[in-house]
C-alpha positions as CSV (number, residue, x, y, z in Angstrom):
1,X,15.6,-5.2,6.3
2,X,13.5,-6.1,2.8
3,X,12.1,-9.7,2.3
4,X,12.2,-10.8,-1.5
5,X,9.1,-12.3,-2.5
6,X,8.7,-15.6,-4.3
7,X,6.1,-17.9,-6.0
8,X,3.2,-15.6,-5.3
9,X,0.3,-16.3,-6.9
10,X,-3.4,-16.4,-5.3
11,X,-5.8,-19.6,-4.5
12,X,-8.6,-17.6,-3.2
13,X,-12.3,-17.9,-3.4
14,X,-14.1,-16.9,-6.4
15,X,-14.8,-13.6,-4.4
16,X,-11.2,-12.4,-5.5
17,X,-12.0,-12.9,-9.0
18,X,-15.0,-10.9,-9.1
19,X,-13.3,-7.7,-7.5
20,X,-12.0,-5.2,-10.0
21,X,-8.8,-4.6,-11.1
22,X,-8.1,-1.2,-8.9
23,X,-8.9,-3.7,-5.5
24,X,-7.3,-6.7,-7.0
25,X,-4.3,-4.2,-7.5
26,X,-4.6,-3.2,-3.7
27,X,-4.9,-6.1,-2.3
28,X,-1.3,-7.5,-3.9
29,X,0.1,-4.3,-3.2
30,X,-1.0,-4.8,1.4
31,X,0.5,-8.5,0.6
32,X,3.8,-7.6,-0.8
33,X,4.5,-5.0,1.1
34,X,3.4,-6.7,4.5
35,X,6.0,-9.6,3.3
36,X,8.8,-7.5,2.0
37,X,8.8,-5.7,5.5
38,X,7.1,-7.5,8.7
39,X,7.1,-11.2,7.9
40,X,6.9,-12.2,11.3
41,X,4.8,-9.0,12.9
42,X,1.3,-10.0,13.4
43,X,1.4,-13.3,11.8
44,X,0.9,-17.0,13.8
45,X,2.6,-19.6,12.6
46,X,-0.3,-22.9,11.7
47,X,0.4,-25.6,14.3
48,X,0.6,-28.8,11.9
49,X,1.5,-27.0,8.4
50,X,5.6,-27.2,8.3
51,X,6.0,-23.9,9.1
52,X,3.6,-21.8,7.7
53,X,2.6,-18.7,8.8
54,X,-0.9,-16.9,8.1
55,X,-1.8,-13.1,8.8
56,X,-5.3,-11.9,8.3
57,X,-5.2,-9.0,6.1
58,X,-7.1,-6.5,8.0
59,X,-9.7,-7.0,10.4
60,X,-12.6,-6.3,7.8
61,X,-11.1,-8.1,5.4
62,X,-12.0,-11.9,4.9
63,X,-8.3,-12.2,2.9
64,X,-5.8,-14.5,5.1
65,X,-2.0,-14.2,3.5
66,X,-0.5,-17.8,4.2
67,X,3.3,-18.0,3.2
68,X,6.9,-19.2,4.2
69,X,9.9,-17.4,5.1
70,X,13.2,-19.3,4.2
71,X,15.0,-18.3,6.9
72,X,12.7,-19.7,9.8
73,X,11.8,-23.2,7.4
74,X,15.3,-24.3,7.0
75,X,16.0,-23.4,11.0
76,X,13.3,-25.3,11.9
77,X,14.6,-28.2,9.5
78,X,11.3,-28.1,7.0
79,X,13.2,-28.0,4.0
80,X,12.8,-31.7,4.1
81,X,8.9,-31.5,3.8
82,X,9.3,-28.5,0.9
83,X,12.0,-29.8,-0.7
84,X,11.9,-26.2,-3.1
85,X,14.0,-27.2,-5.9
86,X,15.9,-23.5,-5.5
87,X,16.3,-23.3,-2.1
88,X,19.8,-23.1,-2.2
89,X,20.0,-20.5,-4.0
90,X,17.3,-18.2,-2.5
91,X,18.7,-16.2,0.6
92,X,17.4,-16.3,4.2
93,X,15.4,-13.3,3.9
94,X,13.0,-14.7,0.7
């Protein structure tokens, strides 16, 4: 079972900017293939944040991956609070 990956894009501290390109590289490479394959293994979801989930990247790592899966926000009746303007279109496993 693959998960397709949408909107990602980084807001991270400056740290991230200052790595070079081989561990920026790296690190997108841990996210999308964490998402694409165990979006709900060792992830919590944020108690207060319509239904988003956030998994520290490794335990020495100060990176924390916060995201969305489609299929658990429009069970759990979010899509009112994201109100993504393709959500319709995008399949359960995005």
């Amino acid at each position: 079972m693959t998960y397709e990956i949408r909107y990602f894009k980084h807001k991270t501290k400056k740290d991230f900017q200052k790595l070079d390109t081989k561990d920026k590289e790296q690190i997108n490479n841990d996210i999308a293939d964490f998402i694409s394959k165990k979006p709900y293994k060792k992830s919590k979801k944020l108690q207060g944040f319509h239904g988003l989930r956030s998994h520290r990247m490794s335990k020495l790592s100060n990176y924390r991956l916060i995201y969305l899966v489609c299929e658990e926000c429009r069970k759990s009746g979010e899509t009112t609070h994201w109100k993504c303007p393709d959500c319709t279109d995008l399949d359960d496993k995005t």
